[in-house]
N, C-alpha and C positions, 0 to 999 in steps of 0.2 A: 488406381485412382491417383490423379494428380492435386496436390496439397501446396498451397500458397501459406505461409504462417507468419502474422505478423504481432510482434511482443519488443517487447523493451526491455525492463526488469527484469531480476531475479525472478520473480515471482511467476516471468513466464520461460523459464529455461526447461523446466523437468518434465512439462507436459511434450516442449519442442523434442527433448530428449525421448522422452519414451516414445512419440511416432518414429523419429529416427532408427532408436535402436530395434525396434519390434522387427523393419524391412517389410512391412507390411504395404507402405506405400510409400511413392516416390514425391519426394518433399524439394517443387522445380524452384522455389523460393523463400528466401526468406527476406522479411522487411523490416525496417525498425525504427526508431527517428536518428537522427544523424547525432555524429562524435558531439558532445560537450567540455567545455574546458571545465576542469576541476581542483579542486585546493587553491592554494594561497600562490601558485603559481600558473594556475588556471592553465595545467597540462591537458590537452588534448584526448579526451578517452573513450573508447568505445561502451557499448551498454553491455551488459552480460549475454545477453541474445546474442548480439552480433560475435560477442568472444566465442562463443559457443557452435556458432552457427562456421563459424571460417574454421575451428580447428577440428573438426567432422567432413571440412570440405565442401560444402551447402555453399551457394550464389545468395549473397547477400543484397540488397537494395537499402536505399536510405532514404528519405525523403524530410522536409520539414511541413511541404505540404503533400499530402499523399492525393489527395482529390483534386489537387492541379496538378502534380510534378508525375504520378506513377498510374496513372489509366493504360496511356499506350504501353509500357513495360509489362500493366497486370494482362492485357490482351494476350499479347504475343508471349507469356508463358502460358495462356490455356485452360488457364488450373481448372480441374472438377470440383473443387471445396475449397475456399478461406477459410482459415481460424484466425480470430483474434484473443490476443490473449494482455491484458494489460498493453496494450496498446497508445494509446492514450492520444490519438487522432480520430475526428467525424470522416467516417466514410460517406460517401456522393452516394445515390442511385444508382448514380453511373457504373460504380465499384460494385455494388452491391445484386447487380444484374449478372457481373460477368461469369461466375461459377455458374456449372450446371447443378449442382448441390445447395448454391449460396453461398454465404456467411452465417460463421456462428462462434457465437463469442464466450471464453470462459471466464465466468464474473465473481468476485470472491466474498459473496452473500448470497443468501438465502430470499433473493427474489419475488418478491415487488421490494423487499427493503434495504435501503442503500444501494438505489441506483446509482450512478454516477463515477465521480474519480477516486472519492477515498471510503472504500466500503471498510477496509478494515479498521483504519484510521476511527472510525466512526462510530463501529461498533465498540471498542474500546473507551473511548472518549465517552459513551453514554453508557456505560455499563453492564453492556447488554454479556449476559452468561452465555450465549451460544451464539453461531452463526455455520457458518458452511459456503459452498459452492456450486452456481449454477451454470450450466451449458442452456444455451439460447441460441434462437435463431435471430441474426440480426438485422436490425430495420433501421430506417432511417432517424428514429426515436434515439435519445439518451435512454440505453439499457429497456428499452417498451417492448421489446421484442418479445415473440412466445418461447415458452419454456419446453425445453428436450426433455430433463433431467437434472434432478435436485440429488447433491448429496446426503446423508444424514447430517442431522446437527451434530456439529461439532463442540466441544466445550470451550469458553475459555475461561484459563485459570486466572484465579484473582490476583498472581503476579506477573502476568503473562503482556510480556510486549509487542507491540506492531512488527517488531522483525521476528518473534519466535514464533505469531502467529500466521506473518508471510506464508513461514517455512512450513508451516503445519498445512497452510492451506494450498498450498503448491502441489504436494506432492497429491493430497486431496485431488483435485484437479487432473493432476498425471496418473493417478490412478482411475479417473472417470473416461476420459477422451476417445480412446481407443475403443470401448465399446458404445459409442455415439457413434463415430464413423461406422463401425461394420453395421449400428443398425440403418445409419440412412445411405450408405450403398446397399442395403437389403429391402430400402422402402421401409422400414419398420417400423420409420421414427411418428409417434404421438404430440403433436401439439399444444399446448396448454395457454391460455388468454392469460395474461398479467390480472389483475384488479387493479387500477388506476388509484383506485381511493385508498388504498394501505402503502400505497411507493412514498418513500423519503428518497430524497437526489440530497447526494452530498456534493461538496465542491472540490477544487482544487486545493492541498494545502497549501499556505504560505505561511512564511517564517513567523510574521506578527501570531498566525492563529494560535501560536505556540509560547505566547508570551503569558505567563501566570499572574492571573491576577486570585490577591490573597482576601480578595470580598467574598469569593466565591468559595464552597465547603472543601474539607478536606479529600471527601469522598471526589469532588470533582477534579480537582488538582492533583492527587493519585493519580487517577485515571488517565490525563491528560501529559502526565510524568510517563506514562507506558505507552501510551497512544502514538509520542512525537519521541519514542527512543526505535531507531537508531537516529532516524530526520525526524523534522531540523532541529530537534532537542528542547522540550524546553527550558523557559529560563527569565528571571525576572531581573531585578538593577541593583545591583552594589555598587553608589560610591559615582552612580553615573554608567557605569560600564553592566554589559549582558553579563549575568552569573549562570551557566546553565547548570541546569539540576537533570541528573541522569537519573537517581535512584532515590527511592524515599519509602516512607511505610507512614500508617498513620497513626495518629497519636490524638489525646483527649485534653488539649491545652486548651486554656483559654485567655484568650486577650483580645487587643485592638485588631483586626486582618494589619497582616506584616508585622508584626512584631516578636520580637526575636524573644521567646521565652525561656532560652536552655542557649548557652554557650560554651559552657563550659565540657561537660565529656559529650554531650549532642549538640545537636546544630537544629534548637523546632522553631519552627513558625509559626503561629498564631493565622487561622485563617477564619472566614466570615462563620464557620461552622467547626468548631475540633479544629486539630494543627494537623503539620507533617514533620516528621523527622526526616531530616533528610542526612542520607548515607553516601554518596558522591556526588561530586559537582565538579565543573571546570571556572574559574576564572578567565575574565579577559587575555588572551597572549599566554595563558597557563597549558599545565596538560590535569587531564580529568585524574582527581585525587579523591581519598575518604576524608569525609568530614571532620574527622579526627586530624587528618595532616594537614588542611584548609583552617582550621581552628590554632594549628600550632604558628602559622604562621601570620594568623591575621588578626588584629584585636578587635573584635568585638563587643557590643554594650548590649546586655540586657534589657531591653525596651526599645531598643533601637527599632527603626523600620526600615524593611524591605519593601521597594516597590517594584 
């Protein structure tokens, strides 16, 4: 079987990884979105896929529009099966016809819920204790397609960030894939209809969705402190400038939202519900310190506000 596999992130290297190393089948592409400039000097850099995919020796493709720019490419390699996997491009009909297997996509929820761009993001941000990952067949829908194969729920833990549950969910995924292919080159594969009426569609993150505001409970603001650790961090305003906050735990303060109730050996906040301690943060132009070294060097007022 000929295998086209398009991912971007980390999140989809281990599942690329394990068709590659298995030799099970012949993988004629790979796709990805193209280099991004990054940091403070907006250097040029490939995605983890694409690093992965060139130093195993795989024909890489790039595109920004893949349903204008790579139809005639997906032709003329053939493939019997697409995967997509964190992808993060609308495939055409057009794409979606080409495979004699199709398209199927690995999504990192527990399906009909958190469809969309940020499942795990999402899951964390609302609290939810469990999630996992589904393989689909893909349609022309945002994530509507039927289901192959659901993993077990997965836990997540109450300190557990969007990158450690990336990782978690990754490999999740890389351990499912490989028996989805052998069953739909065996015909074997079973179908399952979505429920329309239980789907949440999350959206894209951006930098603002990550900005703290301290009206809202502690329990939320946790969450949203795991949720946007490793990106884009969040982080509310000292002074006028972004303060990001990496790390925190919650605490039973009470005050005004934003107000600085502990300066002196902590660093709490007062938020619309209970507080947060927070345990590391970066300042503007800084590098990410503990609270304790952020305190030595900054004076702080008790009552003060954070916005």
């Amino acid at each position: 079987m000929k295998i086209v596999y398009l991912g971007t992130p980390d999140f989809a290297v281990k599942p690329l990884k394990t068709i590659y190393e298995s030799g099970l089948y012949e993988i004629v592409g790979v796709i990805t979105n193209k280099d991004k400039p990054v940091g403070r000097k907006q250097v040029l850099t490939a995605c983890p896929v694409k690093e992965y995919a060139l130093s195993v020796g795989l024909k890489v493709f790039q595109y920004d529009k893949i349903r204008l720019e790579g139809v005639e490419d997906l032709i003329a390699l053939s493939p019997d099966l697409i995967i997509t996997c964190a992808f993060g491009q609308i495939l055409s009909q057009e794409i979606l016809d080409i495979p004699k297997f199709g398209v199927i996509n690995i999504h990192a929820s527990l399906l009909p819920k958190y469809r969309g761009a940020s499942p795990i993001h999402y899951a964390i941000l609302n609290g939810e204790k469990q999630t996992g990952v589904t393989i689909m067949k893909t349609d022309a829908g945002i994530d509507t397609g039927d289901i192959i194969k659901k993993s077990e729920p997965v836990e997540i833990g109450e300190k557990e960030t969007c990158g450690e549950l990336f990782e978690k969910l990754s490999n999740v995924g890389a351990n499912m894939i490989l028996d989805v292919i052998k069953d739909i080159e065996k015909g074997n594969v079973c179908f399952f209809k979505q429920n329309d009426n239980e789907a949440t569609l999350t959206k894209i993150i951006r930098k603002t969705d990550a900005f703290i505001d301290f009206e809202n409970s502690n329990e939320y603001i946790y969450n949203q402190i795991r949720a946007f650790s490793p990106s884009p961090i969040a982080y509310c305003n000292y002074l006028g400038q972004p303060l990001k906050i990496y790390e925190a735990v919650l605490g039973d303060g009470i005050g005004l939202a934003g107000e600085i109730l502990d300066c002196d050996k902590n660093l709490e906040i007062a938020c619309g519900k209970g507080s947060i301690i927070i345990k590391s943060l970066q300042k503007s132009g800084g590098k990410r310190m503990s609270a304790q070294d952020f305190l030595r060097g900054v004076k702080l007022i008790k009552g003060e506000l954070l916005k």
